[in-house]
Each structure stands twice: as C-alpha cells, then as structure tokens.
C-alpha positions in Angstrom: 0.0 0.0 0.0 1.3 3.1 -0.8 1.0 6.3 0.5 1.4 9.8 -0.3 1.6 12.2 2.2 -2.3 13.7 2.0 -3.1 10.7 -0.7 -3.4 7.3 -0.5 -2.9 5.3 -3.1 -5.3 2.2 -4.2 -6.7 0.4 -7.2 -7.8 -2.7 -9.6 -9.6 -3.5 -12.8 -10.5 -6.4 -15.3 -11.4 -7.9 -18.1 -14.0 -10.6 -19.5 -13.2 -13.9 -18.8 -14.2 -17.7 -19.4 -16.2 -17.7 -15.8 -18.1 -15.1 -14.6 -20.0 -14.3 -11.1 -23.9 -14.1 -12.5 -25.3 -11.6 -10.0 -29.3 -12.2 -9.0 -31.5 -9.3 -8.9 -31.4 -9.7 -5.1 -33.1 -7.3 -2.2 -33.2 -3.9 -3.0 -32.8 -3.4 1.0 -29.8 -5.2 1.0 -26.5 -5.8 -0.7 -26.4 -9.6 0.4 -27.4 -10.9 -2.7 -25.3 -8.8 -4.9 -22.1 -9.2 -3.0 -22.6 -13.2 -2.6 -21.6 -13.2 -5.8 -19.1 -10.5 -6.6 -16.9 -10.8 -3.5 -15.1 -14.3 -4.4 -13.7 -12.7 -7.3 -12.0 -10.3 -5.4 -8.4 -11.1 -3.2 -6.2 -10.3 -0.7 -2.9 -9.5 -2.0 0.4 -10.0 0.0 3.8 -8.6 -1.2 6.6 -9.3 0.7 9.9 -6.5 0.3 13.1 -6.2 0.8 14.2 -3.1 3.1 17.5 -2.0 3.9 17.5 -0.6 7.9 20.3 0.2 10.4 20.6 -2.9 13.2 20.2 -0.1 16.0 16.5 0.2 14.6 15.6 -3.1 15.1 18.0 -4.9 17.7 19.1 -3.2 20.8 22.5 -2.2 19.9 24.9 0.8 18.9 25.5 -1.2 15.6 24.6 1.8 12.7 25.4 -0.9 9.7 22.6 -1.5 6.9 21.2 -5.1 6.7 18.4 -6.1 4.4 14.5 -6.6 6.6 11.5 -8.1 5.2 8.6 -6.0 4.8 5.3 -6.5 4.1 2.2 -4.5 2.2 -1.2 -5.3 1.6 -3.0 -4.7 -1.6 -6.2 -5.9 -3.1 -7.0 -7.5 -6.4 -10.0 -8.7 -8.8 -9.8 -12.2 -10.7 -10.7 -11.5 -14.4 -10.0 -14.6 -16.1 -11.0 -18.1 -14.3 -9.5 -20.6 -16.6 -5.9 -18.7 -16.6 -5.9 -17.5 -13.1 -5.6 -13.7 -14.0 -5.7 -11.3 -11.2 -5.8 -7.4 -11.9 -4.2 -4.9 -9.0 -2.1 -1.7 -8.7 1.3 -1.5 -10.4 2.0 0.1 -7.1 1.2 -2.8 -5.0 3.9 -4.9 -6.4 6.3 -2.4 -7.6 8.9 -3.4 -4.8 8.2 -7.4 -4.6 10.5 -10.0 -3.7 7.5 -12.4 -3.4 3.5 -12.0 -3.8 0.8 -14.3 -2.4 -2.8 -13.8 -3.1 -5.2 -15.3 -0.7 -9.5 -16.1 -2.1 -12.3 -15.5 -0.2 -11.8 -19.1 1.4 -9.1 -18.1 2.8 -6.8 -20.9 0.4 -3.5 -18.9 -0.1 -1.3 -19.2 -3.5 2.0 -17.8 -4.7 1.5 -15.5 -7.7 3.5 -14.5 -10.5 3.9 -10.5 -12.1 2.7 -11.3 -15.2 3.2 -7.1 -16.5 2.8 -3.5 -15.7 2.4 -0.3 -16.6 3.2 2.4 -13.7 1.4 5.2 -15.6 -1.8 3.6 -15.6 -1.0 2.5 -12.5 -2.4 -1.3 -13.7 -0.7 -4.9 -12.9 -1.6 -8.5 -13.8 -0.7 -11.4 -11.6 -1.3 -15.2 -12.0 -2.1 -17.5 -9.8 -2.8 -21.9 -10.5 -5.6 -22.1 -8.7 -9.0 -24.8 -9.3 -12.7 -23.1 -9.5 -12.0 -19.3 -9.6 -14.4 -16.8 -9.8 -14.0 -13.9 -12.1 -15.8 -10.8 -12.9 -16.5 -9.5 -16.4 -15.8 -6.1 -16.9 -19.1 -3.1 -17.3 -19.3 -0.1 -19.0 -18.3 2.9 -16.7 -19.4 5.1 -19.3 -22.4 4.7 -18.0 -22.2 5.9 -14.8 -23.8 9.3 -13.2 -22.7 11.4 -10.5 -25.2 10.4 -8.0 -25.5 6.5 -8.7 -24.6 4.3 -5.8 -21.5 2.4 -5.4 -19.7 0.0 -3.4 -15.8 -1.1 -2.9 -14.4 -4.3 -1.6 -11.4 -5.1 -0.8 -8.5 -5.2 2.3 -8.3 -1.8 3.9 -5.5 -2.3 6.5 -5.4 -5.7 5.3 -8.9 -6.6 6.7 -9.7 -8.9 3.6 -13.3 -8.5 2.3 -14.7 -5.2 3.5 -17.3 -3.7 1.8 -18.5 0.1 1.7 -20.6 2.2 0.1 -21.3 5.5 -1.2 -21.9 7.3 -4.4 -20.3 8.7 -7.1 -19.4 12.0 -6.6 -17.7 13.2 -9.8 -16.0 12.0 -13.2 -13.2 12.1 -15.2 -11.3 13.8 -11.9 -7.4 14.2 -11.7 -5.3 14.9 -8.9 -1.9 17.0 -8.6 -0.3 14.6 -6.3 -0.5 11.2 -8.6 1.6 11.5 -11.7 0.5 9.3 -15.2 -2.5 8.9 -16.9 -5.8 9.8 -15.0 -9.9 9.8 -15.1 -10.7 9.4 -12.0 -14.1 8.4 -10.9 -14.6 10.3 -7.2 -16.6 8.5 -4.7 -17.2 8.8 -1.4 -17.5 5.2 -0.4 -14.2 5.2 2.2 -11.2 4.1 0.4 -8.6 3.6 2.6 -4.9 2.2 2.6 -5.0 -1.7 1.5 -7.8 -0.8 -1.0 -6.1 -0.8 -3.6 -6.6 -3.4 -6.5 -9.8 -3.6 -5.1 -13.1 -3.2 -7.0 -15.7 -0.6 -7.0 -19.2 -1.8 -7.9 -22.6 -0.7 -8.8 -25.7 -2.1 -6.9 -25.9 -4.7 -9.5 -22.4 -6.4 -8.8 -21.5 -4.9 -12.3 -17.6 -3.9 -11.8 -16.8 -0.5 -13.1 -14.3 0.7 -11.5 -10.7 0.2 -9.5 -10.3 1.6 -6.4 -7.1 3.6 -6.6 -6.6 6.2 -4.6 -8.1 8.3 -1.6 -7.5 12.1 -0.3 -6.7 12.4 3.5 -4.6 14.5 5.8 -3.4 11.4 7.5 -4.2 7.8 7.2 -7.6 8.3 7.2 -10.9 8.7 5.0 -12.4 11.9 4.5 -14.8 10.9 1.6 -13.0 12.0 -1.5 -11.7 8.3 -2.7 -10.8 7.7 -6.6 -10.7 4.6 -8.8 -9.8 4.2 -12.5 -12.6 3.4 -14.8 -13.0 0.0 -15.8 -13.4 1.3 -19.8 -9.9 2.5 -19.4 -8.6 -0.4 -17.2 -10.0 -2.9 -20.2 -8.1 -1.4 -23.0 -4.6 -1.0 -20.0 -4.9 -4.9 -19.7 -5.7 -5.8 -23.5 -2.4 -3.9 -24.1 -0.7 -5.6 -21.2 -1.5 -9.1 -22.3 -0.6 -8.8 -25.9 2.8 -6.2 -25.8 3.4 -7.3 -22.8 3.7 -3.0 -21.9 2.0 -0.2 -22.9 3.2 1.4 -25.8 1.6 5.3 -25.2 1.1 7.1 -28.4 1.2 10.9 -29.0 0.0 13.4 -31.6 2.3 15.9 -31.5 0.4 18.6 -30.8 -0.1 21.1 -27.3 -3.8 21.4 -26.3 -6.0 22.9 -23.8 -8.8 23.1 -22.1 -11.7 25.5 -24.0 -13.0 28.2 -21.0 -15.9 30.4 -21.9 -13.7 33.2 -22.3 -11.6 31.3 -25.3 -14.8 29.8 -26.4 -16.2 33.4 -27.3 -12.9 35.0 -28.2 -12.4 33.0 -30.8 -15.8 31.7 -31.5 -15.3 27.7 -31.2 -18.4 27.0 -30.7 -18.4 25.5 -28.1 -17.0 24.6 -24.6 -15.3 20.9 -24.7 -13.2 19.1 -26.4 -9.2 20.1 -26.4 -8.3 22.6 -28.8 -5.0 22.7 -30.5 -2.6 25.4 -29.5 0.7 24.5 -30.8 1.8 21.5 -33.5 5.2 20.4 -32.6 7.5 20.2 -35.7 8.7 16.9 -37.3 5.5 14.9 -36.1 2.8 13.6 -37.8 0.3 16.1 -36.6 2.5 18.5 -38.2 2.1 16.0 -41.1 -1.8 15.8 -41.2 -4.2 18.3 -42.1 -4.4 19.5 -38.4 -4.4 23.1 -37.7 -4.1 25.5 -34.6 -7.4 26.3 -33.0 -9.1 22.9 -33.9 -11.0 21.1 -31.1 -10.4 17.9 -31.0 -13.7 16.3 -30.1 -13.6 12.6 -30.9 -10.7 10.0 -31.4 -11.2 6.8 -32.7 -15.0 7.0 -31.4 -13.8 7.7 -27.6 -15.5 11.3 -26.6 -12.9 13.9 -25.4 -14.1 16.4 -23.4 -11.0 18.0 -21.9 -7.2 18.0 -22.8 -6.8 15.2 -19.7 -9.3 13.3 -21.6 -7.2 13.5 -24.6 -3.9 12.3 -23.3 -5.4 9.4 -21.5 -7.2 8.2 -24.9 -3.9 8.8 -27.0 -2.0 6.5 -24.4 -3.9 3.7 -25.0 -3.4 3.9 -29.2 -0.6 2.0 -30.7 2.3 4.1 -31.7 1.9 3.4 -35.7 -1.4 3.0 -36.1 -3.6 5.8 -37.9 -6.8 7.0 -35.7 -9.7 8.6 -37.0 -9.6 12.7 -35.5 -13.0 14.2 -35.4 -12.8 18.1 -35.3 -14.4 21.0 -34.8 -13.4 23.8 -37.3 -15.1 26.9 -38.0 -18.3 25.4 -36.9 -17.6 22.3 -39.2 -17.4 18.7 -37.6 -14.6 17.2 -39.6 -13.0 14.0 -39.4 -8.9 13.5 -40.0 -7.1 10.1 -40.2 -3.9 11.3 -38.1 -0.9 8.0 -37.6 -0.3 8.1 -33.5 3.7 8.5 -33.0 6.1 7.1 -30.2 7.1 9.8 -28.2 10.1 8.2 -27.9 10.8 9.4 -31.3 9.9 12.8 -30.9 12.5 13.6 -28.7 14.5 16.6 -29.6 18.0 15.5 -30.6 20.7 16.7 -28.6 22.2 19.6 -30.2 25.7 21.6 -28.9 25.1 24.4 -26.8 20.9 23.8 -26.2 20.5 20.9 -24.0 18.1 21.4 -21.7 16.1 23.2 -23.9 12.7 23.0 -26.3 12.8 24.8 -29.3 9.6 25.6 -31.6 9.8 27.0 -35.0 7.7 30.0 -35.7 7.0 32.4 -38.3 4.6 35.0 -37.1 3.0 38.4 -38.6 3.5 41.4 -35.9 1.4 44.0 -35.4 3.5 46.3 -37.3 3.1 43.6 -40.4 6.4 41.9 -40.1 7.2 38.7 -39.7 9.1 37.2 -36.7 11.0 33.9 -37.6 13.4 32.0 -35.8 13.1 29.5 -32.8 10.8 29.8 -29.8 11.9 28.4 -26.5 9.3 26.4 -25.2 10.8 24.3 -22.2 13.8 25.5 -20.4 15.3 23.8 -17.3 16.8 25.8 -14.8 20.4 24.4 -14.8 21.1 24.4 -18.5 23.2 26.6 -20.2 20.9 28.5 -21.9 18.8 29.0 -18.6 22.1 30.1 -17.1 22.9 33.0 -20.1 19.8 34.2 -19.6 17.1 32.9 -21.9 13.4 32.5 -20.5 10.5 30.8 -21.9 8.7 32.7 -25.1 12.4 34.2 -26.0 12.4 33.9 -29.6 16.1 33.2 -31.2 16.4 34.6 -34.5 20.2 34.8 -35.3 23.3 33.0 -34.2 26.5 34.9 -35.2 24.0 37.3 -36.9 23.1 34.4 -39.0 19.3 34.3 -39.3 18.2 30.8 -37.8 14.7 29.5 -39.0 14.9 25.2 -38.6 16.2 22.9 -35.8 17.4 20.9 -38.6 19.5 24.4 -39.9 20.4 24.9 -35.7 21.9 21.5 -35.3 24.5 21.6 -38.6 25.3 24.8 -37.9 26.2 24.0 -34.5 27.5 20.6 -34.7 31.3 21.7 -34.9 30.9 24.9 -33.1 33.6 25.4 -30.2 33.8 29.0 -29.1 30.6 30.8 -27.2 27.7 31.9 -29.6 26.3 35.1 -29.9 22.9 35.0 -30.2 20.0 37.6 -31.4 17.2 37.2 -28.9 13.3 38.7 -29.6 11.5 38.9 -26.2 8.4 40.7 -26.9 8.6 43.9 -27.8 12.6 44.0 -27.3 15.6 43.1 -29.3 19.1 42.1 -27.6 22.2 39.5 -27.2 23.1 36.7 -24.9 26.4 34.9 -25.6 25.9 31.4 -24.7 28.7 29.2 -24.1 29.3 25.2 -24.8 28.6 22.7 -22.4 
C-alpha cells in the first residue's frame, strides 16, 4: 500500500473472462445478494519487500550498519480470467516485490507470478494456479452518473473483504499529487490504505471501476476516494496481455482546455473538447491536415471532453497505427485520419550548446506587419546553459553569429562543430538584444 503524504494510493480492474460471477437481482434493502456473488472474485494480495535498515532500529544495539529486513504490504485484487488465473491490481502494489501471495475469499493462499505493468496507468496482472475461480466480467463505466450508488471491496488495512458504500461524486477527476495517466471516478464510499486493487461496484455487482486512490490529511478517509474506470482499465490490460507493456502514443500537438472566455474570443463554438494550441514540428500532426485552434472532439470513437481526456485516450493507441480525429473547425465537424507517433521518437535530438532546452519554430506576422522567424523556447530547465545565459521561456532566437536561424534541422548543422561561445540575437516581446551562450 502506498502512501502519499495527504493521498493514498489504491486500485484494480479487469477484463472478460471464461467464468463469470452471474449476480441475482437480489433485495433492494440489501447488498447480500449482490455481494454473494461478486466478492469471491475479489483477493487479498500480499507482497513481501526487501528493506535495507540500520541494526540499531531493530536490535538493541549501537551497531549503525545497513542489513536487508522483510517488509510486508497489503494490496487488493479482482480475478478477471477463471481458466488462466488472471488477477488485476495496482502497479504500485507490487512495484517493490521480492514475493506475492494472493489469498481467495476461502481463505486458500497461492503464490502469484507478475505477469506485467504499466506504472502510468498505474495497472498490474498477476497469475495464480488455482482450481474453480471466480471472475468478474468487466461493465461499461461510461455509463455511470454522478449520483448512482456504489460500493468497494477489498482489504483496507489488510482486513480482507470489507465492503463500503457510497456514491459517485464526480467524473473524469485528476489529482496534482499522482503522476501518469488519470480519469478518476470520485466517490465517497471510504477508500482507505489496503484498497487498492480492489473493485468498485454498482448495486448490481456490475464492476466499473478500481479503487485507486483516496484524499486524507493522514491515514484516514475523509470521503474524497478515486478509482480508475474499468473502460480505461480494459483497453490498460488488452495492451498488457498482448505487448506485454504499454506502448503510449502521442500526436504531436499542445492542447487545452476551451474556458468560456476562449470559447467566445475565438468563436469555437463550443466549450469541450481540447483545442490545438501548438503543432510540434517533425511529427505527424505536423504532417496531417491538423491546424491551430481545432477542437479535438472525438478520437477513434472515444468522446474527449478536456485535454486530460485527450492524453489518456492517446496513451492507450498504438504508436503506428492511424486514428480517426474528429474536429471541430469553424463550426464544421470534420474527421482527420492522423498515424499516432512514439514519443520516444519525438525527442528533440541533442544539439551543442541547447541541451536542456525545447525549441519551436515559428513564423509569425506582428502588429506592425512583419514577420518574426526563428526558434521559440518552449521548455527550459533551470540548470542548462541557456537557462544560465539568460534565456526564459517565449524568448524567440532569431540569429546565431547574426546568421538568421529558422529550422532545428538548420540549428543543429550549424552548430554541430561549433567550439567558441555563440552570440545569439534574442526577440523577447517587444525587445531586441544579445546573450552569448557558451558550450557545455
């Protein structure tokens, strides 16, 4: 179980299987009925770690010296394939492991095997050889409303088999403190550390959700708990069993979110979706027919409402494979087949004298009706050289040894057996001046 200062971290997910729990109508005063049959498809899961700590924290002695201890965290996990013995969970439950053992409803306990995992999705499969399993078929989480009623199950604390409930209180939520890919569904059934893997159900037993993650100023619940939606879980493991990874796939392009201000400024039309704001060069966005201030509304079929939306869908495409982009442009639905890249392969290539830095070809008309051209910086980190000359993001460079500069591809040759500092021409708004910038 991890944990993150004011956030806890838990979650599952699944896909459909040979076996399935069948889940009865049941009494609508009670949950009995419907958690008869989805409980034994969800597990305790064990991982044991290796720790390094000083022999003075553990033995009475002044001995300071390092020696490995056994640890061990609690996790939860859903069985989505019977016949195989597949078992979804966290990435983050097993990311330390020396050894994991997942223990059924029964309480019969079995050694388990990492199967794969993909830390930004935050998604792991484990098998385990075990007779008579019972697995739960994935639902449609698109589906869901904020307001519907939910439950979660799994080991909080590792008490194996809890069940709580509450509602859904939001969708497609983020948070600031868990890095990779996220649509959060936000419920207030209490999520708390040992959770996660575990499964977050409607009051039908149908499984939409993994209980990932909860909000708390200490270890405790304060009703804000995520889980990942089993839509984006499905297409994580179909990945994950075929690749054996997830292979994320990018655009090339910057997008944002469309407030009401942007929407009327520049007359969109409307108020979701992720409209372009920059095409990086050299990608195959820049290769397509896509243009700045295009909303992307649709990809592939899968609805994108925001430019969070956008990135997870993109992650779960197949770098090399073309997806159909559905646009809004002046007012116009179109639709643009656009081949998803590696991003990998759009890294900038390390040039002399720029490390550290993004660079963005541009070619702008100025108020005054000239044109700027040269090479916008775009990401700058604080110790590289350029950083440390004195360029900021937005600086436009637009001459190196008063050499006008308009390509990366120009930058790098020119540069490539370059030994004595540069001299650049810099454009930062409305002023014109010179850094020197020296060679790493």
């Amino acid at each position: 179980m991890k944990v993150i200062q004011a956030l806890s971290i838990c979650a599952c997910l699944l896909i459909p299987a040979i076996t399935f729990a069948h889940v009865p109508a049941g009494d609508a005063n009670s949950l009995a009925p419907m958690l008869q049959t989805v409980m034994p498809a969800v597990v305790n899961v064990s991982v044991v770690e290796e720790q390094m700590k000083r022999l003075n924290e553990i033995l009475p002695v002044s001995d300071t010296r390092k020696v490995p201890v056994k640890a061990y965290a609690v996790g939860s996990g859903v069985v989505f394939n019977a016949e195989k013995g597949l078992i979804v969970t966290n990435a983050h439950v097993v990311q330390d492991q020396k050894a994991i053992v997942v223990t059924l409803k029964n309480g019969e306990r079995f050694h388990a095997k990492l199967l794969a995992k993909d830390a930004d999705y935050d998604i792991a499969i484990l098998q385990i050889h075990a007779p008579h399993l019972t697995a739960l078929p994935f639902a449609n989480s698109d589906t869901l409303k904020v307001g519907d009623f939910v439950t979660a199950i799994g080991s909080p604390y590792g008490l194996s088999q809890t069940v709580t409930s509450g509602v859904v209180s939001a969708l497609d939520r983020s948070h600031p403190q868990i890095e990779g890919y996220q649509s959060f569904i936000q419920t207030d059934a209490p999520i708390n550390p040992g959770n996660s893997g575990g499964a977050l159900v409607d009051m039908k037993g149908n499984w939409i959700g993994i209980n990932t993650a909860m909000v708390a100023p200490s270890d405790g619940n304060i009703g804000i708990g995520f889980a990942i939606p089993s839509n984006m879980a499905q297409r994580v493991v179909e990945q994950l069993l075929k690749y054996g990874k997830v292979e994320h796939g990018v655009l090339g392009v910057i997008v944002q979110n469309i407030t009401p201000e942007l929407e009327s400024a520049l007359n969109l039309h409307t108020t979701t979706g992720a409209m372009i704001s920059e095409i990086v060069p050299e990608t195959p966005a820049a290769a397509s027919q896509l243009k700045i201030k295009d909303v992307i509304t649709r990809v592939d079929g899968h609805v994108i409402k925001s430019a969070e939306q956008l990135r997870n869908v993109l992650g779960l495409v197949h770098p090399g494979t073309s997806a159909q982009v559905t646009l809004l442009r002046d007012g116009k639905t179109e639709t643009i087949p656009v081949t998803i890249a590696n991003p990998k392969t759009l890294q900038q290539p390390k040039i002399p004298y720029l490390s550290g830095m993004r660079l963005q070809k541009i070619n702008e008309l100025e108020k005054d009706g000239t044109h700027l051209q040269g090479l916008m910086v775009t990401a700058l980190t604080d110790a590289s050289t350029g950083a440390l000359a004195g360029l900021a993001l937005g600086d436009v460079i637009t001459a190196i040894d008063s050499k006008p500069v308009t390509t990366i591809e120009a930058l790098q040759t020119s540069l490539a057996q370059q030994q004595k500092p540069l001299l650049l021409s810099i454009t930062r708004g409305n002023n014109n001046f010179f850094l020197v910038l020296n060679r790493e």
